[in-house]
BALOBA-1460 file (C-alpha; in Angstrom, 3 decimals):
// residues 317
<rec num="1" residu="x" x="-64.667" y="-42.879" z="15.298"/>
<rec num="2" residu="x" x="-68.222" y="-44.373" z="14.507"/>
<rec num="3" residu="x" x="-70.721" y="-42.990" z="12.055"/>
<rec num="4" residu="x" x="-71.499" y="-39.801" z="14.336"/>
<rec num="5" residu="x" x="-67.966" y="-38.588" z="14.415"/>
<rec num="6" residu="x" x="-67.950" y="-39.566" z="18.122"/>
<rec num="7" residu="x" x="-63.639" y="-40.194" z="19.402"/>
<rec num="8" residu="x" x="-62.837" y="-43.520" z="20.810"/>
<rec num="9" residu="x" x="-62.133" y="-42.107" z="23.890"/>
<rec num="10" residu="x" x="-65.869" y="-41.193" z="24.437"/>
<rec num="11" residu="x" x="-67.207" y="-44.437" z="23.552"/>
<rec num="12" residu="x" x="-64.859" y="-45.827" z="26.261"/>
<rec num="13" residu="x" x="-65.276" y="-43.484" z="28.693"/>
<rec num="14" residu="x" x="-69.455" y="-43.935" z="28.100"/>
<rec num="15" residu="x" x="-68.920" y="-48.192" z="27.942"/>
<rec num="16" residu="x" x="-67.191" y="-47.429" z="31.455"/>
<rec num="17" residu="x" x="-70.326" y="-45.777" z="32.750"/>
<rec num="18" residu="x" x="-72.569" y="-48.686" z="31.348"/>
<rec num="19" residu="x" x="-70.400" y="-51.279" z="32.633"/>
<rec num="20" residu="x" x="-70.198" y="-49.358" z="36.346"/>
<rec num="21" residu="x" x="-66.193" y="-49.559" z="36.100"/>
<rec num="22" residu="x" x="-67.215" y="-45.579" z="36.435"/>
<rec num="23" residu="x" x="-69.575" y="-45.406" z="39.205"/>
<rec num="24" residu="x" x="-71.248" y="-42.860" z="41.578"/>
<rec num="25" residu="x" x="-72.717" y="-39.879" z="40.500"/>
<rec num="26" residu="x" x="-70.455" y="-37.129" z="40.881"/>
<rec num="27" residu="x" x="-67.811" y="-39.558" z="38.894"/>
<rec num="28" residu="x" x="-70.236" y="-39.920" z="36.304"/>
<rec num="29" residu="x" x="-70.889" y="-36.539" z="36.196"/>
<rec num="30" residu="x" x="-67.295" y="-35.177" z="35.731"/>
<rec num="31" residu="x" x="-66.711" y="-38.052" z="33.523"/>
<rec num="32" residu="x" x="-69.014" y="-37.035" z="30.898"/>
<rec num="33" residu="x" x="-68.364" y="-32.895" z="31.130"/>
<rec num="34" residu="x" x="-64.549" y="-34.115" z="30.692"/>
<rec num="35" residu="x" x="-65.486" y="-36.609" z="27.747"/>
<rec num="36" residu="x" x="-67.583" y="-33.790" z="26.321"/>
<rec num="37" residu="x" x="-64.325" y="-31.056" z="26.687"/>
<rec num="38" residu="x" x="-62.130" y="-33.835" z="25.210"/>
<rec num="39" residu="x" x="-64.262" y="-33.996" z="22.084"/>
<rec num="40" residu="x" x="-64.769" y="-30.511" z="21.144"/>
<rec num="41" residu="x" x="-60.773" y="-29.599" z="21.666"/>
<rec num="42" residu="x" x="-59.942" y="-32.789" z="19.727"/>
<rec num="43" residu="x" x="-61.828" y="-31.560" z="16.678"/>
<rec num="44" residu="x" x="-59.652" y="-29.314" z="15.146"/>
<rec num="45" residu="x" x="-61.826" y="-28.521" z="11.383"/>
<rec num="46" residu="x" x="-63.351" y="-25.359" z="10.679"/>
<rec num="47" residu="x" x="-67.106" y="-26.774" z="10.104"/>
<rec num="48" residu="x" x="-69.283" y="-25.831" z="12.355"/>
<rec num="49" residu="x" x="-72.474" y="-28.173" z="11.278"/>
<rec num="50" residu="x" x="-69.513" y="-31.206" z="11.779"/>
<rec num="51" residu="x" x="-68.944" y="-29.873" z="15.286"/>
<rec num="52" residu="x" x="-72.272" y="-29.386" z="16.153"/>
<rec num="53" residu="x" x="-73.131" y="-33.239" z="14.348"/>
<rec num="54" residu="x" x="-69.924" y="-35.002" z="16.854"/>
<rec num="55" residu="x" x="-71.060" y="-33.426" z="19.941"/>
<rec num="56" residu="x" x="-74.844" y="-34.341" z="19.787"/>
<rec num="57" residu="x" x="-73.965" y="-38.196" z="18.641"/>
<rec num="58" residu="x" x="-71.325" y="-37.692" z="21.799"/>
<rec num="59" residu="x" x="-74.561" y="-36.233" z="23.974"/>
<rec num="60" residu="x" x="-76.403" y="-39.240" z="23.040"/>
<rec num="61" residu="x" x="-73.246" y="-41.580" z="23.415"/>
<rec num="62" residu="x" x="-73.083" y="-40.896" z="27.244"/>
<rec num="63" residu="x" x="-76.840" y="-40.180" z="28.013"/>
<rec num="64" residu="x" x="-77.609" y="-43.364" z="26.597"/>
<rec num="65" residu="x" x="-74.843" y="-45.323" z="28.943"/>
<rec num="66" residu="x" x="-76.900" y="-44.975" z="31.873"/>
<rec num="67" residu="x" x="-79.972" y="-43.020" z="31.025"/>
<rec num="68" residu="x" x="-81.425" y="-43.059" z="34.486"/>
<rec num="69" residu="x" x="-78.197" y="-41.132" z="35.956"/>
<rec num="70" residu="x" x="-80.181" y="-37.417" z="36.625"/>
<rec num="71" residu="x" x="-76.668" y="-36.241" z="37.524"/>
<rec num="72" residu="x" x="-75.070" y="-37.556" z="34.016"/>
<rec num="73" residu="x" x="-78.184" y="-35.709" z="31.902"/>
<rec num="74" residu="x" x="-77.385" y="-32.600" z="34.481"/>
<rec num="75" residu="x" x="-73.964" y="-32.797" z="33.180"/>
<rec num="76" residu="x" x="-73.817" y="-33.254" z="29.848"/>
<rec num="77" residu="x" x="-76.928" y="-30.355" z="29.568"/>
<rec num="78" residu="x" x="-74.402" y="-27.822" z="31.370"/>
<rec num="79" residu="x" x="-71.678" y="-28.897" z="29.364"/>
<rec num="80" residu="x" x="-73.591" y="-28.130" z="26.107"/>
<rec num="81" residu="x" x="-75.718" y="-25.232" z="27.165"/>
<rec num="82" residu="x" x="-75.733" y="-22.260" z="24.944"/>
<rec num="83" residu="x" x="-74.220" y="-24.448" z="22.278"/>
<rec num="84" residu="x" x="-76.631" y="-23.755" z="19.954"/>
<rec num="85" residu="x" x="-76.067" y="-20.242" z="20.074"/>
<rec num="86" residu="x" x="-72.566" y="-20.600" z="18.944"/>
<rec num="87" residu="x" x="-71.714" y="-18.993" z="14.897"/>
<rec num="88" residu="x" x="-68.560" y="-19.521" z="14.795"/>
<rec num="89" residu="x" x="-66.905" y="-23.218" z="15.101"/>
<rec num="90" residu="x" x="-63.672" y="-21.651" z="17.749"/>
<rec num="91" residu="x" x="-66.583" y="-20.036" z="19.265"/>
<rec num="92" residu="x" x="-68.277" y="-23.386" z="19.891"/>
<rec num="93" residu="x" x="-65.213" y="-25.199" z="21.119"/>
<rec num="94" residu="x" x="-64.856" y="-22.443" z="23.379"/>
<rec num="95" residu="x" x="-67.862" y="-22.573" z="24.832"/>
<rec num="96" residu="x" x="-67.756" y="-26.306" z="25.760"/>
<rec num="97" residu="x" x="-64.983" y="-26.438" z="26.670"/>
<rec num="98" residu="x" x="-65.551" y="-23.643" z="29.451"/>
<rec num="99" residu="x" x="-68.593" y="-25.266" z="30.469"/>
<rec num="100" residu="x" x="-67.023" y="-28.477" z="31.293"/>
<rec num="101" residu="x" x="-64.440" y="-26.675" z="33.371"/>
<rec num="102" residu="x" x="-67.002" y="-24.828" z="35.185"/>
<rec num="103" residu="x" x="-69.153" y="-27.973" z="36.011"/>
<rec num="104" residu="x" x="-66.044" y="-30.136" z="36.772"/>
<rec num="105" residu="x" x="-64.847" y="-27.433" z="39.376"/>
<rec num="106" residu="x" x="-67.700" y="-26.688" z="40.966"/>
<rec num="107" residu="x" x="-68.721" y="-30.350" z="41.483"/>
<rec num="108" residu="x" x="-65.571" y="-31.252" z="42.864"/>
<rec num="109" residu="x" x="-65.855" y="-28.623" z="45.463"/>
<rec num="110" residu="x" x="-69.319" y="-29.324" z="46.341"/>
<rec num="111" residu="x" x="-68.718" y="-32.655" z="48.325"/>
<rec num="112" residu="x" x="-65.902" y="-30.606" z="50.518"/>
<rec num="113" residu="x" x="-68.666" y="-28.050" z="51.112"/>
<rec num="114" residu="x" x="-71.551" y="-30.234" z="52.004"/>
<rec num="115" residu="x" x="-68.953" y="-32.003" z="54.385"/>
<rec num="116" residu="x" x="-68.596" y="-28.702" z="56.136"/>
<rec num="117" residu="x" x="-72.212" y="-28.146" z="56.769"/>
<rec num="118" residu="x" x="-73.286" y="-31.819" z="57.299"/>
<rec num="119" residu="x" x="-70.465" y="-31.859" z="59.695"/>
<rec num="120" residu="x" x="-72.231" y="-29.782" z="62.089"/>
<rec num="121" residu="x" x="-75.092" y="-32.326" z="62.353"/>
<rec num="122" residu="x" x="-72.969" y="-34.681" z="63.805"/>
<rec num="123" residu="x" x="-71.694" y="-34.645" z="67.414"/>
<rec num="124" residu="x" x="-69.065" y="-36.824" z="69.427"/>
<rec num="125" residu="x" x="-70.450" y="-39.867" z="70.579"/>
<rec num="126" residu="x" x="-72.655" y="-40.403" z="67.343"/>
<rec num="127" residu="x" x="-73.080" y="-44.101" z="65.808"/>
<rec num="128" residu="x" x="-74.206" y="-43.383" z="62.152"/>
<rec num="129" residu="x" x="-75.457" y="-45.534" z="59.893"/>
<rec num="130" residu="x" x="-74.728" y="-45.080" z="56.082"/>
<rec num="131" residu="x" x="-75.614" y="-47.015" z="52.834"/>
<rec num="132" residu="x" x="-74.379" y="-47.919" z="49.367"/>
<rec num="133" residu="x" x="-70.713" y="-45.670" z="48.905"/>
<rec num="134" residu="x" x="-71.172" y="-41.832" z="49.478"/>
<rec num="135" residu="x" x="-68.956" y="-39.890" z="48.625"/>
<rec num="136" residu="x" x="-70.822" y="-37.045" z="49.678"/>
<rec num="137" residu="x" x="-72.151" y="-38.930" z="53.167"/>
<rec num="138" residu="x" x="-68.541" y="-39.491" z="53.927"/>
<rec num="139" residu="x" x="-67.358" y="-36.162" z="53.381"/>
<rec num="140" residu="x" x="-69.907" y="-35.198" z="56.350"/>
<rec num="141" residu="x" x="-68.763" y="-37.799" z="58.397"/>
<rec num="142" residu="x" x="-65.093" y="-37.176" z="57.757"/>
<rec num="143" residu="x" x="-65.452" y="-33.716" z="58.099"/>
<rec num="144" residu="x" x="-66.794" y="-34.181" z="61.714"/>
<rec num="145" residu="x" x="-64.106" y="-36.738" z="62.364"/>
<rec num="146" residu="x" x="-61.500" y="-33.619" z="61.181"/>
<rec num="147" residu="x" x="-63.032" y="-31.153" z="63.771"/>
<rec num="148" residu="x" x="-62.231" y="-34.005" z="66.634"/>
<rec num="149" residu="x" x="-65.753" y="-35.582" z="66.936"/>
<rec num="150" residu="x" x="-65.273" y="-39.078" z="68.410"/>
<rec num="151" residu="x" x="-67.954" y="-40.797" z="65.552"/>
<rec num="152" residu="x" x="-68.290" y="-44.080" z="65.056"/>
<rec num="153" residu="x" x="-69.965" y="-45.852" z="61.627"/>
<rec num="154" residu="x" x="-72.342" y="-48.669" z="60.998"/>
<rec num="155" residu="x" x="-71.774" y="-49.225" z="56.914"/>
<rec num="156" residu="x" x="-74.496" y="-51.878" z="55.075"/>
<rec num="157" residu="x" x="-72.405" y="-54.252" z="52.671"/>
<rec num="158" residu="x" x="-75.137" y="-53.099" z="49.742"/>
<rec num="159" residu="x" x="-75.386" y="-55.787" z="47.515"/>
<rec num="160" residu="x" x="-75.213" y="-57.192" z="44.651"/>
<rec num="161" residu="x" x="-71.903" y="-54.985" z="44.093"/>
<rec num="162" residu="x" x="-71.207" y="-54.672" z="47.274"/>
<rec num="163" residu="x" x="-70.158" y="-51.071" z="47.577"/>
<rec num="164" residu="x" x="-70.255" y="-51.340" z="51.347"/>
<rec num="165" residu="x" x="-66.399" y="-52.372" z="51.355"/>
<rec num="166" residu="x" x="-65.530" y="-49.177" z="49.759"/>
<rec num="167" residu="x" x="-67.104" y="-47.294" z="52.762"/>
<rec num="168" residu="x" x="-65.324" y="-49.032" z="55.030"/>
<rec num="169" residu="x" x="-61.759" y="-49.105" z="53.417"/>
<rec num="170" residu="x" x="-62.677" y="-45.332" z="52.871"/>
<rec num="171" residu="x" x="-63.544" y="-44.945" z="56.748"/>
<rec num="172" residu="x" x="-60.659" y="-46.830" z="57.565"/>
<rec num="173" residu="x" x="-57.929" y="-44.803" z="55.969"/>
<rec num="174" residu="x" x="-59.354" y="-42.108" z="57.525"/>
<rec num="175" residu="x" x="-58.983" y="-43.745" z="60.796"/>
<rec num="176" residu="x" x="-62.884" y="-43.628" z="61.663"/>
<rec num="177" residu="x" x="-63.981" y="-46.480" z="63.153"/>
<rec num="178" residu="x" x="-66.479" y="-48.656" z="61.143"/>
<rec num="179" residu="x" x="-68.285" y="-51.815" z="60.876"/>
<rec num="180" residu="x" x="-69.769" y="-53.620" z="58.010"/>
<rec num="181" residu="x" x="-73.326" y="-55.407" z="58.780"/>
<rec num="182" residu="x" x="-75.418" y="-57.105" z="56.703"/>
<rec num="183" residu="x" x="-78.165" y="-55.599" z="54.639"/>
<rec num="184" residu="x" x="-80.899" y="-57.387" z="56.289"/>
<rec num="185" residu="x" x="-79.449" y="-56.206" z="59.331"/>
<rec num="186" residu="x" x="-80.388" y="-52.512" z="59.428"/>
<rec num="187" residu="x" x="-83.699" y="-52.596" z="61.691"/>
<rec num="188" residu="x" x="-81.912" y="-54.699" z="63.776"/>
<rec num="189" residu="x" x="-78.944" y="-52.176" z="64.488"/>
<rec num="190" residu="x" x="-81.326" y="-49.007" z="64.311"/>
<rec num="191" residu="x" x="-81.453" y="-49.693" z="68.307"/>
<rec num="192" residu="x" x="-77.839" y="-48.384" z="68.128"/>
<rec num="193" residu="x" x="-77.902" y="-45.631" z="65.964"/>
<rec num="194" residu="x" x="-77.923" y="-41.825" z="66.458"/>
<rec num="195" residu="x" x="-78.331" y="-40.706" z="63.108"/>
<rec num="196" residu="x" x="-78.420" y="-41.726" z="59.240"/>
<rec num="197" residu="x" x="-76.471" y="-40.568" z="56.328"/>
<rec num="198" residu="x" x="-77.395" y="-41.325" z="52.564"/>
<rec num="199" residu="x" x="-76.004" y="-39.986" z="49.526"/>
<rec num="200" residu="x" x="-78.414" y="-40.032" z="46.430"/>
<rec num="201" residu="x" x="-78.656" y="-40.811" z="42.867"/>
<rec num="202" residu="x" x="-81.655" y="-38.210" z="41.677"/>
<rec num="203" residu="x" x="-83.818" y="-35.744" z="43.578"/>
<rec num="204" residu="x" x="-87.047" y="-35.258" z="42.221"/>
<rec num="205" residu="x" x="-89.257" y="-32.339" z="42.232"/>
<rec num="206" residu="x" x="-91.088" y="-33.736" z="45.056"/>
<rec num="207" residu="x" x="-88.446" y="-34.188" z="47.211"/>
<rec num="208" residu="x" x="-88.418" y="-38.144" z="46.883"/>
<rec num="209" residu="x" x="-85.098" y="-39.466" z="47.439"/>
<rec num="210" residu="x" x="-84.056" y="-42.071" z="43.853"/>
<rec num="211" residu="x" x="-81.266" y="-44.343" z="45.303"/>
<rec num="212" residu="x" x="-79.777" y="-47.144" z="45.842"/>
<rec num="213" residu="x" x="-82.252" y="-50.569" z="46.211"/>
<rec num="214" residu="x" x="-82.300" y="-50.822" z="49.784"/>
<rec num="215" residu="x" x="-82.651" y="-47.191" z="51.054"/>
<rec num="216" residu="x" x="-86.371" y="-46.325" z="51.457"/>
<rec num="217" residu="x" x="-86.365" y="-49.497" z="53.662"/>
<rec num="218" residu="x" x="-83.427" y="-48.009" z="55.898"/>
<rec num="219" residu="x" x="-86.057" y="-44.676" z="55.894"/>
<rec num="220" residu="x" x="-88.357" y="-46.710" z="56.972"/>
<rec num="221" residu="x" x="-86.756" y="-48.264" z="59.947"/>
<rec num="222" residu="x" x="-84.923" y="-45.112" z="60.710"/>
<rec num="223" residu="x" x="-88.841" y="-43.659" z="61.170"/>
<rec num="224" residu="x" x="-89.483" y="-45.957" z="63.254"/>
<rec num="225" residu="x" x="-86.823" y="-45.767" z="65.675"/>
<rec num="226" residu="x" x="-87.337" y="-41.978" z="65.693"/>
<rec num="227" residu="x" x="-83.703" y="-41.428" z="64.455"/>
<rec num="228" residu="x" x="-83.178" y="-38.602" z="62.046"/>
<rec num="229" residu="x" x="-82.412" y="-39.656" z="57.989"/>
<rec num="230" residu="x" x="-80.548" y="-37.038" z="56.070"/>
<rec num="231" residu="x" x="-79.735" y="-37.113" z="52.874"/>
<rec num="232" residu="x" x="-76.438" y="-35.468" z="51.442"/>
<rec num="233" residu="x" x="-76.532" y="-34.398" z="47.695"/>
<rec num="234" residu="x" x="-75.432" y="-32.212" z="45.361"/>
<rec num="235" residu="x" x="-77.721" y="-29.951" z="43.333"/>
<rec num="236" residu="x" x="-76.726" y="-31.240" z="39.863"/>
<rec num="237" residu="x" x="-78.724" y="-34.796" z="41.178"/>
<rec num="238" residu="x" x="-82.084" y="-32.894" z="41.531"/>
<rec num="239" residu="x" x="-84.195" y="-33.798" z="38.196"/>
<rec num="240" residu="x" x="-85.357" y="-31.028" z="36.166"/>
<rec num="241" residu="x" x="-87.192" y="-33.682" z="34.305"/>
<rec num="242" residu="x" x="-89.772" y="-35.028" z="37.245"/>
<rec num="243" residu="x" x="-90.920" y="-31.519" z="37.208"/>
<rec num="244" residu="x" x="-92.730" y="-32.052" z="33.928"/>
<rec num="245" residu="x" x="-94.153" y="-35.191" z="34.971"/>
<rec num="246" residu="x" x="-91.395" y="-37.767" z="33.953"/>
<rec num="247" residu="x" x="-91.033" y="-40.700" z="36.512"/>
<rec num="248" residu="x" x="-87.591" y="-41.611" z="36.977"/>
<rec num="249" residu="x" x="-86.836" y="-44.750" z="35.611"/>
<rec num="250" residu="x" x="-85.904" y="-47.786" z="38.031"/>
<rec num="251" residu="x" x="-83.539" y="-49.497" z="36.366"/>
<rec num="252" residu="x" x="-82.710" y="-53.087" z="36.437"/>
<rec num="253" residu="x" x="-79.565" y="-55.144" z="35.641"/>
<rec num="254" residu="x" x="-78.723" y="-58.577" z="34.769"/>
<rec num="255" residu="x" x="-79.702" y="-61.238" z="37.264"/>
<rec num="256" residu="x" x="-76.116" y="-62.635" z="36.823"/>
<rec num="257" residu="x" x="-75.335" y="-59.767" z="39.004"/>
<rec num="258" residu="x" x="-76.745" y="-61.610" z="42.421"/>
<rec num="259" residu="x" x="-76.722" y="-65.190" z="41.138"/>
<rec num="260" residu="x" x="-75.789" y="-68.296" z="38.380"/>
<rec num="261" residu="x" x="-78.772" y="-69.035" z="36.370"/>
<rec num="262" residu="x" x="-77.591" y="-72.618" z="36.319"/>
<rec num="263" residu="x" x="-78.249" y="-72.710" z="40.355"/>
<rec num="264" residu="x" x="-82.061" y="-72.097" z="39.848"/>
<rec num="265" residu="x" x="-84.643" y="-74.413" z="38.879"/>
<rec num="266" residu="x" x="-86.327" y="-73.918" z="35.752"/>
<rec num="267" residu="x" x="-88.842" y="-71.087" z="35.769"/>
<rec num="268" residu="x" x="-87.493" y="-69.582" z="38.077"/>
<rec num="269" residu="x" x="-86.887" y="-65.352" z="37.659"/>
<rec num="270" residu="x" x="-84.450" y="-63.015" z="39.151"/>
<rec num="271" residu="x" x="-85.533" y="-59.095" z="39.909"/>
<rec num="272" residu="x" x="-82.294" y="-57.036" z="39.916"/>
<rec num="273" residu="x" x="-83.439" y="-53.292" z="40.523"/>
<rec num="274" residu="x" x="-80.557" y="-50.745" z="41.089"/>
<rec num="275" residu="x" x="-82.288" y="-47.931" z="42.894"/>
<rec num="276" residu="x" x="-85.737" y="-47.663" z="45.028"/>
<rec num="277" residu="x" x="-87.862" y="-44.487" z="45.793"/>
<rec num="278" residu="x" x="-87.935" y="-42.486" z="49.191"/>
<rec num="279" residu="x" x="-91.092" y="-40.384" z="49.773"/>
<rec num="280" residu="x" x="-90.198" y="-36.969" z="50.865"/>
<rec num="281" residu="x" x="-92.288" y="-37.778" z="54.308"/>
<rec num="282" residu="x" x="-89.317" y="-40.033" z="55.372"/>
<rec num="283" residu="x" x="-86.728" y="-37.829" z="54.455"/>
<rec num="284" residu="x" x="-85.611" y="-35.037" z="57.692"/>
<rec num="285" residu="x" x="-83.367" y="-32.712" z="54.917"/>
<rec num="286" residu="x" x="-80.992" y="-32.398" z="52.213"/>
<rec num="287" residu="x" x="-77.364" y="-31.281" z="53.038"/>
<rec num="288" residu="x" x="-76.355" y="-29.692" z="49.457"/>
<rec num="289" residu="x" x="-73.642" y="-27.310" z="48.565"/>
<rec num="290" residu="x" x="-75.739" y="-24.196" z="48.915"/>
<rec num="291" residu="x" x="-77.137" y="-25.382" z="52.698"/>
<rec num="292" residu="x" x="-79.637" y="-27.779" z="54.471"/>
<rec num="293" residu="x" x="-83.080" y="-27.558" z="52.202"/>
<rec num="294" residu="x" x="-86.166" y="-29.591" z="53.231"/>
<rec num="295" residu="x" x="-87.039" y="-32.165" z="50.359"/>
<rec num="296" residu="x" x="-89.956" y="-30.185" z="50.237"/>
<rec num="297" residu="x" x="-88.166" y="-27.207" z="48.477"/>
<rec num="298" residu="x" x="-86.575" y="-29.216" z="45.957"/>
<rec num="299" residu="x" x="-88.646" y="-27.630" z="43.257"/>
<rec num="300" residu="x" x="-87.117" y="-24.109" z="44.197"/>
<rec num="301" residu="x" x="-83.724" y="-25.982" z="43.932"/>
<rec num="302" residu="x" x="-84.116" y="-26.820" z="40.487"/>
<rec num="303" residu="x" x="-85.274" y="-23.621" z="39.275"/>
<rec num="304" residu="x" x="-82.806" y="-22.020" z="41.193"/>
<rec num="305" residu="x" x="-79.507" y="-23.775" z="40.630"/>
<rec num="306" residu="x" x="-80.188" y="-25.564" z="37.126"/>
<rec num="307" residu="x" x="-82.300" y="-22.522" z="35.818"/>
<rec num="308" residu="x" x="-86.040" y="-22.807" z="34.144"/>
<rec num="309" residu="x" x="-84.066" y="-23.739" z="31.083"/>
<rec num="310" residu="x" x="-83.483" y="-27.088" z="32.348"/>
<rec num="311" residu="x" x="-86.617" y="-28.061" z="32.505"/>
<rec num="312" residu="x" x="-87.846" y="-26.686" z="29.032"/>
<rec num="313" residu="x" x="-84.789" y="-28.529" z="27.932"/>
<rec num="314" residu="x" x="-86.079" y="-31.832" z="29.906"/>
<rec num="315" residu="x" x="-89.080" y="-30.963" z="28.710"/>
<rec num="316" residu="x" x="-87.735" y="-31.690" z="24.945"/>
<rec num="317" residu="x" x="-86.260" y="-34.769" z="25.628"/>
């Protein structure tokens, strides 16, 4: 343990997330509710102040692994909410460890459901176009490809990590068939495509669309070619924190990622930004769990599915 009483096994699980060996939101997500359940059923003393002491150094363990992940913060918050409350130590345990279940199970089931009702946006014949690794984005387009829709996928390789190969091994078990183009290739192939499919990392309150580097310029050449650009999403990656006025962090990783230092001639620097912003005025809707929402109601999302508490509690830090 370190000095906050935090288990190994959370520090792992929270170097995973920093290290992206656990990637994608959702994963992230159900990564730290199940680190978080882990911790308070491994602490088997009777003091509730020590409880209480291991699970915020655990809270601040994963939040500060990748403190730009809206969906982590969303799941650690659920996780602990009410914790405070708690008088009695079994009482405590209790409580997170129910949370956790609840967020873990109703996570899992949301990609399945937004599947369902993204589904029905697609129709046989449909060439769509998808970015960065989805899990969400391909449930819709597997769904549709279960209910006998002949779709076809265009998949950009995303760099620097590349998570374009995941789609298409993903699309290819499935037997859907794919093909894996080039990043500067997506105005190009717009010509060709019916409709486009994005996951996301954060929603804000304003209905811009936080994701991967690379995706407002797919909006924008979507736009252009008049083809629609959905985004799919569950409601634990809208930000009670933007509605308070935070801007969501764009964060940037080590140039090493895209290229050898050595190769470059002195002076010369390297920009490695994980994520780019979407206005809401390029975005057509949001498949979620609970149905298709314009990005203009994201606000009444937040307040609605995460409760006003959230944001008071963003509000706090």
């Amino acid at each position: 343990m370190d000095t906050d009483g935090v288990t190994l096994g959370l520090i792992e699980i929270a170097d995973s997330i920093k290290s992206m060996e656990i990637r994608g939101a959702g994963l992230i997500a159900r990564s730290a509710a199940e680190a978080l359940r882990q911790q308070a059923q491994e602490y088997q003393g009777d003091d509730l102040a020590e409880l209480h002491r291991r699970l915020e150094g655990s809270r601040r363990s994963l939040i500060s692994s990748r403190p730009t992940a809206i969906s982590l913060w969303n799941a650690v918050q659920a996780t602990l909410r009410g914790s405070s409350k708690a008088t009695e130590t079994e009482e405590l345990r209790a409580l997170v460890i129910s949370n956790a279940d609840r967020f873990i199970e109703r996570s899992s089931k949301a990609v399945e459901i937004i599947g369902r009702i993204g589904s029905k946006r697609l129709k046989s014949g449909m060439a769509v176009l998808t970015h960065c690794n989805s899990k969400a984005a391909l449930g819709v387009i597997k769904a549709a490809h279960a209910d006998g829709k002949d779709i076809s996928v265009y998949a950009t390789e995303s760099r620097p990590w590349r998570q374009g190969l995941l789609t298409v091994r993903d699309l290819s078990a499935a037997q859907i068939p794919s093909t894996l183009i080039i990043d500067s290739a997506v105005r190009w192939i717009m010509k060709e495509v019916d409709i486009v499919l994005v996951g996301a990392d954060t929603i804000c309150s304003n209905g811009a669309l936080i994701n991967k580097i690379g995706t407002s310029q797919v909006a924008l050449a979507a736009e252009e070619a008049r083809v629609p650009f959905i985004v799919c999403a569950e409601t634990y990656k809208f930000s009670p924190k933007t509605v308070m006025g935070e801007l969501v962090e764009i964060e940037e990783r080590d140039a090493r990622e895209i290229v050898d230092p050595r190769e470059l001639p002195a002076g010369v620097k390297v920009r490695n930004p994980v994520f780019d912003s979407t206005p809401a005025e390029h975005i057509d809707s949001i498949v979620t769990e609970i149905g298709v929402v314009s990005p203009y109601a994201a606000y009444e999302v937040i307040v609605r599915e995460l409760g006003q508490e959230s944001i008071f509690e963003a509000n706090e830090g």
